[in-house]
C-alpha positions as a Markdown table, in Angstrom:
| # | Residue | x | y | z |
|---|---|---|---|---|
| 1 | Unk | -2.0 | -70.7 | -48.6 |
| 2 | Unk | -1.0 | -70.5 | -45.0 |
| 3 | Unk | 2.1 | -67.9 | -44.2 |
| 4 | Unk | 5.3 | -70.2 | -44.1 |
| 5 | Unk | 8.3 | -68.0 | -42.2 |
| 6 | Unk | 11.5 | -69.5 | -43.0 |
| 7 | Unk | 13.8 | -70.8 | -39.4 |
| 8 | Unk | 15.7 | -67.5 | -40.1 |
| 9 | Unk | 12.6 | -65.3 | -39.4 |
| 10 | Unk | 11.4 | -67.1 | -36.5 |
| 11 | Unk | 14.9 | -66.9 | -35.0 |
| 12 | Unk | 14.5 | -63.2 | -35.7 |
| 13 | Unk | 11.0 | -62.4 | -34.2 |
| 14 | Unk | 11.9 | -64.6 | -30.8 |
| 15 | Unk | 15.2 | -62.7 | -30.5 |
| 16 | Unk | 13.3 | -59.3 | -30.9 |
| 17 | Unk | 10.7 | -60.8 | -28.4 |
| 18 | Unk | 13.5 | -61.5 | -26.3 |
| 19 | Unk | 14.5 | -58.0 | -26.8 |
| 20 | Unk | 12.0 | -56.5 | -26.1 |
| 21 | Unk | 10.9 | -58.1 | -23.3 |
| 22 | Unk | 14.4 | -57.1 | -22.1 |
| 23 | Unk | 14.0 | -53.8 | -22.4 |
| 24 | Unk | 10.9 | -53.2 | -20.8 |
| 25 | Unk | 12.3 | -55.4 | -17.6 |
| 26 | Unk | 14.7 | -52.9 | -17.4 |
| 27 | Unk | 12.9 | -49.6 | -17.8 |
| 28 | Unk | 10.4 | -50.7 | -15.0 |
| 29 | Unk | 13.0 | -51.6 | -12.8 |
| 30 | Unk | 15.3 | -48.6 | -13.9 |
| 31 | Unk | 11.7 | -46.7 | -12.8 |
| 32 | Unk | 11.1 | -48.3 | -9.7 |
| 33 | Unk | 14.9 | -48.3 | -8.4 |
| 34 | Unk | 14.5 | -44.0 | -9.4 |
| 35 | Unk | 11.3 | -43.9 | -7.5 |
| 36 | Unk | 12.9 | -45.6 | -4.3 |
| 37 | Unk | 16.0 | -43.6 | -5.0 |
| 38 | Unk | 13.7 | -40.2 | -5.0 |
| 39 | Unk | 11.9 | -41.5 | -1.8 |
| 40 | Unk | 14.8 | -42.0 | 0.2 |
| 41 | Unk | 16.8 | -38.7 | -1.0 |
| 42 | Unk | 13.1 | -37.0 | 0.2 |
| 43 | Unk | 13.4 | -39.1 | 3.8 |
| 44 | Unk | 17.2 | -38.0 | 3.9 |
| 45 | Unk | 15.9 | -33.9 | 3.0 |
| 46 | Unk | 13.7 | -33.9 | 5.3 |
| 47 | Unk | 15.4 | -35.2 | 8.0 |
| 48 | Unk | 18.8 | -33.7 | 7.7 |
| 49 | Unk | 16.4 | -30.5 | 7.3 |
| 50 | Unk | 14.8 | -31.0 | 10.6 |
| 51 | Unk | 17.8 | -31.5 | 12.4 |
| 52 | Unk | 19.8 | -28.4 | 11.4 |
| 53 | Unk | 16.7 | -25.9 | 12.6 |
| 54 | Unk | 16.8 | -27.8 | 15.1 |
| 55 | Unk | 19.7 | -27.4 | 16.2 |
| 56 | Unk | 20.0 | -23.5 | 14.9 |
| 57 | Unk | 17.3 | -23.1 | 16.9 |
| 58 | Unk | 18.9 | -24.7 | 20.2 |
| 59 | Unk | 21.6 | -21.9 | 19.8 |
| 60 | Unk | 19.7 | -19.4 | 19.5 |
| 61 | Unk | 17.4 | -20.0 | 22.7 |
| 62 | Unk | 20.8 | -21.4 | 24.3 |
| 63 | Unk | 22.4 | -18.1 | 23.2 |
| 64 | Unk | 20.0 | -15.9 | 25.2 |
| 65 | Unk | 19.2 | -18.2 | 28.0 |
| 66 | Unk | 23.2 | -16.9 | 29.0 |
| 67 | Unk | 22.7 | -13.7 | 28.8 |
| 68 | Unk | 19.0 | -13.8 | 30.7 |
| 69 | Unk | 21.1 | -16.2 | 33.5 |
| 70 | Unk | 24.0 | -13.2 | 33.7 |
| 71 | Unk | 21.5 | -10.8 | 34.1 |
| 72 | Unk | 20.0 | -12.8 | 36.6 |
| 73 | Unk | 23.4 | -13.4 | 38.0 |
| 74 | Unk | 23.9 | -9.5 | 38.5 |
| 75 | Unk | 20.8 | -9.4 | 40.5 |
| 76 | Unk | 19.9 | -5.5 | 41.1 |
| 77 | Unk | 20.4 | -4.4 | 44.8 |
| 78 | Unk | 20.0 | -0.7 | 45.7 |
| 79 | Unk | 22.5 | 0.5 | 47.5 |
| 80 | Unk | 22.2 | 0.6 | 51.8 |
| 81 | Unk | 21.8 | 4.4 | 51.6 |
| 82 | Unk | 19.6 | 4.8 | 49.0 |
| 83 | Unk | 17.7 | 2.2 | 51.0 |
| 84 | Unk | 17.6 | 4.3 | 54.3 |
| 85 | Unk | 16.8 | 7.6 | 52.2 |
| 86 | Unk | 14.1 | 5.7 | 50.2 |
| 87 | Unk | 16.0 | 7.1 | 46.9 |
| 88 | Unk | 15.6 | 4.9 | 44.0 |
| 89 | Unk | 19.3 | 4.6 | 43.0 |
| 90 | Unk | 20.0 | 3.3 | 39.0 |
| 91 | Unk | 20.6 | -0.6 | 40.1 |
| 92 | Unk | 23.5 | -2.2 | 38.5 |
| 93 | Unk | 22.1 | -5.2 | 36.7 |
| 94 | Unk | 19.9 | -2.5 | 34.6 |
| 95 | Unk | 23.2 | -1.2 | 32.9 |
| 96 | Unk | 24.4 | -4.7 | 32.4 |
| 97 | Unk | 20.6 | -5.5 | 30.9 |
| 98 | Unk | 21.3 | -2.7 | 28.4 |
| 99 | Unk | 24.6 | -4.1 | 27.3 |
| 100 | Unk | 23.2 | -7.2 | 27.2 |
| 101 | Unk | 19.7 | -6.8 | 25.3 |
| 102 | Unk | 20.7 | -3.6 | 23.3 |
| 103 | Unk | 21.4 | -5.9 | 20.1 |
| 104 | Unk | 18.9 | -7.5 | 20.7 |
| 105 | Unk | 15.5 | -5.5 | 19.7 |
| 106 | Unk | 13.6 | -8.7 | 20.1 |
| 107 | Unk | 13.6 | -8.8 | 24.0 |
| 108 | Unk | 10.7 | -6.8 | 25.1 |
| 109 | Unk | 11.5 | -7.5 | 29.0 |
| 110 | Unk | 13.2 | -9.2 | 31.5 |
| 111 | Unk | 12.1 | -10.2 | 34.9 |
| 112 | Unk | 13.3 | -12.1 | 37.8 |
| 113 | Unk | 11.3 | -14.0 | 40.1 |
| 114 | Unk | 11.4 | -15.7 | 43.4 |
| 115 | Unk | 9.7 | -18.7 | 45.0 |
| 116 | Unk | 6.9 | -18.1 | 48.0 |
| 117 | Unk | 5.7 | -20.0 | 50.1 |
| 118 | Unk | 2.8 | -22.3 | 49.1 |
| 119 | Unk | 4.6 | -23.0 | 46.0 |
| 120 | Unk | 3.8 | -19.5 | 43.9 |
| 121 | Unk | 6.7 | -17.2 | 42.8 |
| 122 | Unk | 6.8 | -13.3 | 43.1 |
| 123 | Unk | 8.3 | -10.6 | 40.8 |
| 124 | Unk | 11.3 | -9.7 | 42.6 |
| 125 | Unk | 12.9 | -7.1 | 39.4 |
| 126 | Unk | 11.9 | -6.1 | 35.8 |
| 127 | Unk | 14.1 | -4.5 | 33.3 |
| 128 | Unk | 11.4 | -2.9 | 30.5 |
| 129 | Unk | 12.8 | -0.8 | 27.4 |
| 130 | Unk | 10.2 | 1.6 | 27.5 |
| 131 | Unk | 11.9 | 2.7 | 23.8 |
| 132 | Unk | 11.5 | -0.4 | 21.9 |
| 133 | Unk | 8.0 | -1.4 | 23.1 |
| 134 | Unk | 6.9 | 2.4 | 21.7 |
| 135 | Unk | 8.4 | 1.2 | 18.4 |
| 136 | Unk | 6.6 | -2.1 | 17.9 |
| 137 | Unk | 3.5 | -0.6 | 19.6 |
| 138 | Unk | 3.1 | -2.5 | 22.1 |
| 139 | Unk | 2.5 | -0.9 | 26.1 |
| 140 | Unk | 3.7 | -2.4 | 29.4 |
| 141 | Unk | 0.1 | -2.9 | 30.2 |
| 142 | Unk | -0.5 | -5.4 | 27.0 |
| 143 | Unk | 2.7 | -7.5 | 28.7 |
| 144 | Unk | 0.9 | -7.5 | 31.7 |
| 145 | Unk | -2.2 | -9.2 | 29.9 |
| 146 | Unk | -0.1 | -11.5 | 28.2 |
| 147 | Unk | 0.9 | -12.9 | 31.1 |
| 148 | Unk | -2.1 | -13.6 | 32.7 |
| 149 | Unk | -3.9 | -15.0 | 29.8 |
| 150 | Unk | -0.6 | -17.4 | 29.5 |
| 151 | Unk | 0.9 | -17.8 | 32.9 |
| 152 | Unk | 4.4 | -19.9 | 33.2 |
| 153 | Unk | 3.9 | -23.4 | 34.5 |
| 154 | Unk | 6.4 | -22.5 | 37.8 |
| 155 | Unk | 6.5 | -26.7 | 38.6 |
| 156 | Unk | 7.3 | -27.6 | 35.0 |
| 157 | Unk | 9.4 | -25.0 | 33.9 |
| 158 | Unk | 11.6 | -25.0 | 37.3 |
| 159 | Unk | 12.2 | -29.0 | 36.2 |
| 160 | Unk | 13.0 | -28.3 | 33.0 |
| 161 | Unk | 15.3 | -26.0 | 33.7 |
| 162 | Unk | 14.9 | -24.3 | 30.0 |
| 163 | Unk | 10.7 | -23.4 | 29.0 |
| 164 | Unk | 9.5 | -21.7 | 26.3 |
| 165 | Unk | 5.8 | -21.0 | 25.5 |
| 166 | Unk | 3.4 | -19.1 | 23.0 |
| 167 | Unk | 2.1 | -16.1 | 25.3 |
| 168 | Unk | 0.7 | -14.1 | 22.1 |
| 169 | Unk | -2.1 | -12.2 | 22.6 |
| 170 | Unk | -4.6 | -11.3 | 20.1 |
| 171 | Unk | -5.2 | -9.9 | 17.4 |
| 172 | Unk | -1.9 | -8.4 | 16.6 |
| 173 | Unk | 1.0 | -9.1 | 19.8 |
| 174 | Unk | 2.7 | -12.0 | 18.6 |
| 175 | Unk | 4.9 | -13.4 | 22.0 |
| 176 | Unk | 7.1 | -16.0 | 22.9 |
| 177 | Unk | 7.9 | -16.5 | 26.7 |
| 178 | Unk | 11.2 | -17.7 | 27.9 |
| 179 | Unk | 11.6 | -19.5 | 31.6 |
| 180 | Unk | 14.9 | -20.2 | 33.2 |
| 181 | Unk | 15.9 | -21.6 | 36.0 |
| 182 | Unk | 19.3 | -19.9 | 37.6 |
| 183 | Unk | 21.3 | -23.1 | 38.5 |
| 184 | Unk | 22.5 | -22.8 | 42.2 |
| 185 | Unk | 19.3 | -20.7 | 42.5 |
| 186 | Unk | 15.7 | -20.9 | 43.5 |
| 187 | Unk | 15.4 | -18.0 | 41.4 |
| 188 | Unk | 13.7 | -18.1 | 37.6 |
| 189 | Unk | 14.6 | -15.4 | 35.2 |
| 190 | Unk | 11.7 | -14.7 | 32.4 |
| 191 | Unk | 11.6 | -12.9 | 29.2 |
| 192 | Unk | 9.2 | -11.6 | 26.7 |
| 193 | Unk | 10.4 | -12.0 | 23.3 |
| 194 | Unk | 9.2 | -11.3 | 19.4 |
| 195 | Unk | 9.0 | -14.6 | 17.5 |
| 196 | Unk | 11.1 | -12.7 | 15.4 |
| 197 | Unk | 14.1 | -14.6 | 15.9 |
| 198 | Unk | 12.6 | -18.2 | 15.0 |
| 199 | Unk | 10.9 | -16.5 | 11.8 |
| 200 | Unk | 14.2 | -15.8 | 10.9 |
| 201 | Unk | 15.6 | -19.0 | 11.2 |
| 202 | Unk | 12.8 | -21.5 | 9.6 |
| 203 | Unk | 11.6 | -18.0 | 7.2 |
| 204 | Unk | 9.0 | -19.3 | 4.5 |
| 205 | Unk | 9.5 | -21.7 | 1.4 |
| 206 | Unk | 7.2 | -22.7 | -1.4 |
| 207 | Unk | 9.5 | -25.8 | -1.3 |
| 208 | Unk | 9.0 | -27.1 | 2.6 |
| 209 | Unk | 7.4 | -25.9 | 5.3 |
| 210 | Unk | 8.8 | -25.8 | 8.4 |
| 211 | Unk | 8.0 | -24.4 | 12.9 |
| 212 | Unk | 8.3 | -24.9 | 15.8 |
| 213 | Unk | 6.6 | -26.0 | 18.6 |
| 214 | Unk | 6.3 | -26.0 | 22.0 |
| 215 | Unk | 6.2 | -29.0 | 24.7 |
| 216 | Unk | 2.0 | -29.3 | 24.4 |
| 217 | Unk | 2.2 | -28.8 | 20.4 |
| 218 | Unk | 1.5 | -25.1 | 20.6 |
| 219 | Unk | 3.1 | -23.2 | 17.6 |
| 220 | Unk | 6.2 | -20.7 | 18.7 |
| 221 | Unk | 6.8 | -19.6 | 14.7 |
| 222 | Unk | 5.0 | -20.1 | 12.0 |
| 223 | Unk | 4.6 | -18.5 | 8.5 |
| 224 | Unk | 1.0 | -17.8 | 8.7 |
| 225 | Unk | 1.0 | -15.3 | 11.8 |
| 226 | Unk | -2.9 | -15.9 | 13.0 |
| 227 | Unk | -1.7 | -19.3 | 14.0 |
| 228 | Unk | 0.8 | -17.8 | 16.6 |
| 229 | Unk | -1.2 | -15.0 | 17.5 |
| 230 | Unk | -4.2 | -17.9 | 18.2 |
| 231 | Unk | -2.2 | -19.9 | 19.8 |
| 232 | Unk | -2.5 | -22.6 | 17.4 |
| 233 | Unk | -1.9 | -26.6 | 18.4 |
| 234 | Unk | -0.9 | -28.2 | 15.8 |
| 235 | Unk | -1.3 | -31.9 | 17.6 |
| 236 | Unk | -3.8 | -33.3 | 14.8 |
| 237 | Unk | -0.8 | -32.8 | 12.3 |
| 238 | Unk | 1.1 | -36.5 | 11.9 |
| 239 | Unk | 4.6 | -35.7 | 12.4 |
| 240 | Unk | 3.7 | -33.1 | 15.8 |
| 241 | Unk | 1.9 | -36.1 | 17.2 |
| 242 | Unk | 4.9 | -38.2 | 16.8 |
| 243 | Unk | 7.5 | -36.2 | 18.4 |
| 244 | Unk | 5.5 | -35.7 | 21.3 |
| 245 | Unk | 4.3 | -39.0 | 21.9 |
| 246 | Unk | 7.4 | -41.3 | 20.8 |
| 247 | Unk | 10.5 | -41.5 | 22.8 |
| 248 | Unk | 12.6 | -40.9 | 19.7 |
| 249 | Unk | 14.8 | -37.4 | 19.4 |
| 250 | Unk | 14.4 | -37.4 | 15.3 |
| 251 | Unk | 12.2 | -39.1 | 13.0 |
| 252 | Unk | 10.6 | -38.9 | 9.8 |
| 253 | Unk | 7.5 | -40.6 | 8.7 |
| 254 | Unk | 4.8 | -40.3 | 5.6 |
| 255 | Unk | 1.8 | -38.8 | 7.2 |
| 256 | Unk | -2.5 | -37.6 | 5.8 |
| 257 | Unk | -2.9 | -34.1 | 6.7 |
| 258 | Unk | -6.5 | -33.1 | 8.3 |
| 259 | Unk | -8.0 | -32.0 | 5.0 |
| 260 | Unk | -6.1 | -35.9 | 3.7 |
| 261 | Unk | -3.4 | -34.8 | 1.7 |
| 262 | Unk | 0.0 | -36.6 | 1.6 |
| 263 | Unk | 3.1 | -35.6 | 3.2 |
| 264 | Unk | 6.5 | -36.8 | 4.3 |
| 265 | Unk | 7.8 | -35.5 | 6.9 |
| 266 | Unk | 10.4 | -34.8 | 9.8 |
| 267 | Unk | 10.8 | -33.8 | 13.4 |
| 268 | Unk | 14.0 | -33.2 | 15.7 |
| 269 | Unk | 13.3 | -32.6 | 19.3 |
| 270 | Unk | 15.4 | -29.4 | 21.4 |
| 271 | Unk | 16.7 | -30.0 | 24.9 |
């Protein structure tokens, strides 16, 4: 004989069908709205993350662009009779460099430069701490060969007004050049400094990982040294590529990294 449910059961199944359909309605959505939820507090992270380094970052290089533009200000001049005499008398300015730089054991030198003609620029003063380069190991002649194998962009750095740039030299002098231009000046004043300073503001995290880079994509910090000391672009990375190419001063975007893993992340541009 065929199974006869009384109206009471069938009421009962179709309200637990009812039920149950209910419940798992809500548990995807519930699911889905935590999924967006999580999305957007990771958008939010990364971006409120991008913008605090950058602007920590911005005082920092703000901080001792000052002090290099004082120094620059207090331009040495020997005095008229040491002059006649040919007597190299202690300049000024190199007192007020070691006030300046003497908390400072990541500036390595200081140099100021003047235009030529023909649009080239000529050493006019250095200021070298002959002390600290002995500690880090590192000789006035390895500077030297910095420089030339990373020469400042005069034309670029003079319109920017602020340039920094990745002059490390391999395998082991890790060095960050900083250009500026003295306002009221023709004058540029240029340091050599450890990347120290950034290290110490992005530092490392299993969680995020975080640098800076230069106006052409060119690493300035990063927690695997050999990419500063190579000079590393890091252009074929998503979110570089987007913050030089767009117009936009802070973004954050979903982006395949060259081996194709997934990422989200964030950029915020320094003036």
């Amino acid at each position: 004989m065929p199974l006869r449910l009384s109206i009471r059961y069938k009421v009962l199944l179709l309200v637990l069908a009812v039920v149950l359909a209910a419940l798992a309605t809500y548990l995807t959505l519930a699911i889905t709205l935590f999924n967006r939820d999580k999305l957007a507090y990771v958008y939010d992270l990364n971006a409120t993350l991008a913008h605090t380094l950058g602007e920590e970052i911005q005082s920092s290089v703000r901080s001792l662009a000052d002090r290099l533009l004082f120094f620059a200000a207090a331009r040495p001049q020997a005095a008229p009779a040491a002059r006649r005499k040919g007597a190299a008398a202690r300049p000024r300015a190199a007192t007020h460099a070691d006030l300046l730089f003497h908390a400072d054991p990541d500036v390595l030198s200081v140099e100021i430069w003047a235009p030529q003609r023909g649009g080239s620029y000529s050493r006019v003063y250095q200021w070298i701490d002959a002390d600290r380069l002995a500690k880090v190991g590192i000789a006035g002649d390895d500077l030297l060969q910095a420089r030339r194998s990373a020469p400042v962009p005069w034309a670029a750095a003079v319109a920017a007004g602020l340039h920094l740039q990745n002059a490390s030299l391999p395998p082991d002098l890790a060095l960050i050049t900083l250009v500026a231009a003295v306002p009221g000046s023709r004058d540029v004043v240029v340091a050599d400094i450890r990347p120290d300073r950034f290290l110490r503001i992005f530092g490392t995290s299993g969680i995020y990982k975080a640098y800076p880079v230069d106006s052409r994509g060119t690493v300035l910090a990063h927690p695997e040294p050999s990419r500063v000391l190579n000079r590393a672009t890091m252009t074929d990375t998503g979110v570089v590529k987007d913050a030089l190419e767009g117009k936009a001063k802070h973004g954050v975007l979903a982006f395949a990294s060259p081996a194709g893993e997934d990422f989200i992340g964030a950029f915020s541009t320094v003036e």
